[in-house]
C-alpha positions in Angstrom: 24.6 43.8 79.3 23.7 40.2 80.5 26.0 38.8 77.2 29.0 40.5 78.8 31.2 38.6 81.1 33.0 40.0 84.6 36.1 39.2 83.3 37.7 38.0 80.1 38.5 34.8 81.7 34.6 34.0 80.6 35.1 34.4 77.3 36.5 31.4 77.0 33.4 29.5 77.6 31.0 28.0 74.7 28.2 29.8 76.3 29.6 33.3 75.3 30.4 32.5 71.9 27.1 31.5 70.1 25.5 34.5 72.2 28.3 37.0 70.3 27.7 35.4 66.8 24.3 35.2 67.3 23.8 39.0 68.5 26.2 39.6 65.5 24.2 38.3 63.0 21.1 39.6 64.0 22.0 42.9 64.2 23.5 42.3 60.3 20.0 41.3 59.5 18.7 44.2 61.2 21.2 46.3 59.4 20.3 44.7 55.9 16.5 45.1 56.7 15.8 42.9 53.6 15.0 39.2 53.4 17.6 36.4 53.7 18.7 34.9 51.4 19.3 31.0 50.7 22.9 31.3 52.1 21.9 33.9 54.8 19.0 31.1 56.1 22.1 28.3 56.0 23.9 30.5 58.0 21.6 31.6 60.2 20.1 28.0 61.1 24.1 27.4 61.8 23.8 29.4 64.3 21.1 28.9 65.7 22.2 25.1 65.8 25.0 26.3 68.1 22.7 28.4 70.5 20.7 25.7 70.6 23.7 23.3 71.9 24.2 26.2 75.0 20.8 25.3 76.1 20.5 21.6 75.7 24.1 21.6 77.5 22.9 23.7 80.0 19.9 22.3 81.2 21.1 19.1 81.0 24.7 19.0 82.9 24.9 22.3 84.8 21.5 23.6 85.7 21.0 20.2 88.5 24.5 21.7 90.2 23.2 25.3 90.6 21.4 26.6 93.4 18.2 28.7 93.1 20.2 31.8 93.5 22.4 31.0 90.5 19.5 29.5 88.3 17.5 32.9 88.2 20.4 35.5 87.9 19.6 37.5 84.9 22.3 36.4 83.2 21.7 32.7 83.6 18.4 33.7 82.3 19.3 35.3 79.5 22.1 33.2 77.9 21.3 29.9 78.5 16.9 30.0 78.4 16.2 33.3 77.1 17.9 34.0 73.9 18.2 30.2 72.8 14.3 30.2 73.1 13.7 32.9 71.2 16.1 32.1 68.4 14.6 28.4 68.2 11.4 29.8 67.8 11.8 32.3 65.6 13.5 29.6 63.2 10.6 27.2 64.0 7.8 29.6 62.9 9.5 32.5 60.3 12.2 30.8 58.4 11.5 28.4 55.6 13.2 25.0 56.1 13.1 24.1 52.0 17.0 25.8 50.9 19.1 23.2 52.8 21.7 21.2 51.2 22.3 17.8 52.6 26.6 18.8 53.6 25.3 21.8 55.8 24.4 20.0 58.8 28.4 18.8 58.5 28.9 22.2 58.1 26.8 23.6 61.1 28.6 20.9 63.6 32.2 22.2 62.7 32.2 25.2 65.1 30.8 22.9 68.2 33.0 20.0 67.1 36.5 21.9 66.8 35.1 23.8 70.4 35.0 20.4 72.0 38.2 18.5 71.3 39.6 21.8 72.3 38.4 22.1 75.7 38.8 18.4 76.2 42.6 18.7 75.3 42.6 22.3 77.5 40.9 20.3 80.4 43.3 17.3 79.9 46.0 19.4 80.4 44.7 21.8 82.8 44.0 18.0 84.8 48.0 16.6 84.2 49.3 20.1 85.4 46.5 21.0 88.3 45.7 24.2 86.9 42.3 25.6 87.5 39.7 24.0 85.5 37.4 25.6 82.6 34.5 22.9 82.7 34.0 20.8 85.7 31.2 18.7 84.1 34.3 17.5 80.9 36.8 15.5 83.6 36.7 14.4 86.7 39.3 14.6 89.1 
């Protein structure tokens, strides 16, 4: 229940969007119950690479403006520690690293990429017309 947001506002957050992909294609895994294949491991390590970006971002630009009480709300927890950890370490010590091809990591930054020079054009507009703002940490009034 942590994954889903108070309002659909949210959604519009990177956060929320690697968390729904990534519960997504676990649960296809779980679903297929049989081993990945080289595609499914390309995929997967995608994904992971984007989960990964919610927790570096995280800790690194939002976590030092939250107080205490924000920092240890479940869902806090959850989607930004939790569930990155986990994935990253799961793909550390189960998946085999040897079925990469040297265009995926191009590949794997699309998603993260496109994300950004979208919320930077969002924020740069939501900045010229004083509209409220998505992510603080992007522009600064």
């Amino acid at each position: 229940m942590a994954l889903f947001p108070s309002d659909f506002y949210h959604l519009r957050y990177y956060t929320y969007l690697p968390n729904f992909v990534l519960m997504g294609f676990y649960a296809y895994l779980v679903l297929k119950n049989k081993p990945l294949t080289n595609r499914e491991l390309r995929i997967k390590t995608g994904v992971i690479i984007a989960i990964t970006l919610t927790f570096v971002i995280y800790n690194l630009l939002l976590l030092p403006q939250q107080t205490t009480h924000q920092i240890f709300q479940i869902r806090n927890l959850v989607m930004h520690e939790i569930i990155p950890l986990m994935v990253i370490f799961d793909w550390l010590i189960f998946d085999d690293k040897t079925y990469y091809r040297q265009r995926d990591p191009l590949i794997w930054a699309i998603f993260p990429m496109v994300y950004c020079i979208l919320s930077v054009f969002a924020e740069l507009s939501q900045w010229l017309f004083l509209t409220k703002k998505r992510h603080h940490f992007l522009i600064s009034s």
